[in-house]
BAFI-3210 file (N, C-alpha, C; in Angstrom, 3 decimals, decimal comma, padded with zeros to 6 digits):
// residues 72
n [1|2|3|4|5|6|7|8|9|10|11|12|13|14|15|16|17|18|19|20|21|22|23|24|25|26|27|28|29|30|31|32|33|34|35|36|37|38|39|40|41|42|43|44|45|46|47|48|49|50|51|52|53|54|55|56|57|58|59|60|61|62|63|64|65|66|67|68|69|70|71|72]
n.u [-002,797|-001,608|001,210|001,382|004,198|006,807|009,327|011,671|011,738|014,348|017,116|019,651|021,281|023,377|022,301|020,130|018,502|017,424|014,748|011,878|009,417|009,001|008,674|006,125|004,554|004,557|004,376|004,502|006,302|008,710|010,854|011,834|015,411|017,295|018,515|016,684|017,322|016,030|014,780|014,125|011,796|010,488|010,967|009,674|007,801|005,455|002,605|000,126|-000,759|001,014|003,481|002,227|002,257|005,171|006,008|004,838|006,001|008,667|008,315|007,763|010,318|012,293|015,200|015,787|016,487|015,259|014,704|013,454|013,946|013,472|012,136|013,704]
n.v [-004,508|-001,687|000,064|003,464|005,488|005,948|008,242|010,546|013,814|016,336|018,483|020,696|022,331|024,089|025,008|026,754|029,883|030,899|031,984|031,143|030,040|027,726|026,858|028,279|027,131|024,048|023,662|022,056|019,638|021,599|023,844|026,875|027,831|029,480|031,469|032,064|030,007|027,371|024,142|020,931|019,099|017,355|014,592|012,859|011,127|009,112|009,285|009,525|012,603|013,438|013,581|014,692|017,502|017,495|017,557|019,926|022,003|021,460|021,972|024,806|025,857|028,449|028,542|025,649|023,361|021,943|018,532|015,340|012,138|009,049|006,005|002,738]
n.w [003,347|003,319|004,707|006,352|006,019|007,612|009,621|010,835|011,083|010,400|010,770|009,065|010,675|009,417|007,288|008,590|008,731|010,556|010,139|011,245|009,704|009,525|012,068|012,999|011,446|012,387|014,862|016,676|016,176|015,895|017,066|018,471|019,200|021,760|020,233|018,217|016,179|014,125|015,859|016,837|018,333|019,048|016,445|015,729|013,134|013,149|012,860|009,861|010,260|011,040|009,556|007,479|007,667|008,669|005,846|004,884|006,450|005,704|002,698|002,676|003,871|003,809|003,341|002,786|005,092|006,328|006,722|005,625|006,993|006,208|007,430|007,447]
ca.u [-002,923|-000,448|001,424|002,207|005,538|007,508|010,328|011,932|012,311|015,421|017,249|020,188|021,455|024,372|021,800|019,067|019,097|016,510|013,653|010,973|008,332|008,930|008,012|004,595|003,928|004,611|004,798|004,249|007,149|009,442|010,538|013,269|016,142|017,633|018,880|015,807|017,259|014,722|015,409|013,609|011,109|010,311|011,146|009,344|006,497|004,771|001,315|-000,048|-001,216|002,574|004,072|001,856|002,788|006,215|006,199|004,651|006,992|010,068|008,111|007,870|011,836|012,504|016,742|015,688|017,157|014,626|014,538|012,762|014,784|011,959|012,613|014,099]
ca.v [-003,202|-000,444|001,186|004,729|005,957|006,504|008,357|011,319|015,168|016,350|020,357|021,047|023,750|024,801|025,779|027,026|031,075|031,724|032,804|030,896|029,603|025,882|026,699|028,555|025,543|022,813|024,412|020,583|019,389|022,337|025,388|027,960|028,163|031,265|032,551|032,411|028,754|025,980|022,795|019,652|018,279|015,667|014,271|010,875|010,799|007,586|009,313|010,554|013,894|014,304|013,236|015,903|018,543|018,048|017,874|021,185|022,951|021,356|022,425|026,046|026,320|029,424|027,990|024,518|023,026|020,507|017,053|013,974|010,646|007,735|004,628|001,887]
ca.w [003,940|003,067|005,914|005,967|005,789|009,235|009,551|011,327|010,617|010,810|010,671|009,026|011,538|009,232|006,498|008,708|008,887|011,357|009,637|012,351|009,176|009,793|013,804|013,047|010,526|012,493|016,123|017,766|016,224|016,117|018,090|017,874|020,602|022,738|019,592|017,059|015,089|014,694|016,491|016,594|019,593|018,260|015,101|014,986|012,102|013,116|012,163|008,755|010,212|011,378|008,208|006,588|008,891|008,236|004,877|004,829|006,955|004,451|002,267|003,713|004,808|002,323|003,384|002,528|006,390|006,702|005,569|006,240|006,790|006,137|008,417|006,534]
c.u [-001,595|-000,110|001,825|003,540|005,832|008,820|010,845|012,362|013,623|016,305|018,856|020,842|022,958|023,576|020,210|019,499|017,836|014,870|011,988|009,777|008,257|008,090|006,523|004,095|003,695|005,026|004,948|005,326|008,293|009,479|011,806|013,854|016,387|017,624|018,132|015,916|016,226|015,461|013,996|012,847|010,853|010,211|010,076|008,147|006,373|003,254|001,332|-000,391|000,252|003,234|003,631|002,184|004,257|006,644|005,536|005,960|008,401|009,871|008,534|009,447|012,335|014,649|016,906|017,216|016,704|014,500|014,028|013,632|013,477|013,335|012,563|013,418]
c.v [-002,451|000,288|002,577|005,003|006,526|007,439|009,557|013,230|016,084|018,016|020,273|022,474|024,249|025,655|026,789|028,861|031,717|032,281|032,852|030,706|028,288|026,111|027,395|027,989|024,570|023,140|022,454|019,359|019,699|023,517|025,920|027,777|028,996|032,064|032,977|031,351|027,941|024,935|021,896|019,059|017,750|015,303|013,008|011,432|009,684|008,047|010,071|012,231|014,219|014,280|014,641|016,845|018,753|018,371|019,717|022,141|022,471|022,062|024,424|026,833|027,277|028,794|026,492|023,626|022,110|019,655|015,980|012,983|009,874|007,107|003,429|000,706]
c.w [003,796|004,606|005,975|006,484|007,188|008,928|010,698|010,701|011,298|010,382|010,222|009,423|010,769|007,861|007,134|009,376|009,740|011,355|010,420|011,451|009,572|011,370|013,560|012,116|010,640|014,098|017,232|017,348|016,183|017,286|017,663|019,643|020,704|021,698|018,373|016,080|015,404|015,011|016,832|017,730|019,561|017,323|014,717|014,214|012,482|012,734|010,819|008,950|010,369|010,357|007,404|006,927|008,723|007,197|004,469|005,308|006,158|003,814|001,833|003,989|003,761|001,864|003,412|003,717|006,470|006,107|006,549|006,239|006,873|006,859|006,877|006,910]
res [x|x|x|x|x|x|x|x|x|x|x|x|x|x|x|x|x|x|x|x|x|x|x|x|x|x|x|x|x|x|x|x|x|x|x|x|x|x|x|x|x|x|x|x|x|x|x|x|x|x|x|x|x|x|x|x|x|x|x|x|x|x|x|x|x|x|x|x|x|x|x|x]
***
């Protein structure tokens, strides 16, 4: 049996410029703080729907901020 891929999503807040696509892409694992950056509510991927979900919103980041770390 194959397991799917765990890992965590994660925000580079020195490349992220605000733009708020990752948060209406992935609103259940992101959000924006006071000042409009995205930040992280929970990072863990332990399911495939979340995995997909984030990969979208990476996808999505027009300031390429987001990245996945897989669990080792």
């Amino acid at each position: 049996m194959v397991r799917p891929a765990a890992g965590e999503l994660r925000i580079d807040s020195t490349r992220c410029d605000g733009h708020g696509i990752c948060v209406l892409t992935c609103p259940e694992l992101l959000a924006l703080d006071q000042w409009g950056y995205a930040t992280v509510r929970s990072g863990k991927l332990d399911s495939p729907k979340a995995m997909r979900r984030a990969r979208r919103a990476v996808a999505r980041c027009p300031a390429r901020a987001l990245f996945i770390e897989l669990a080792q």
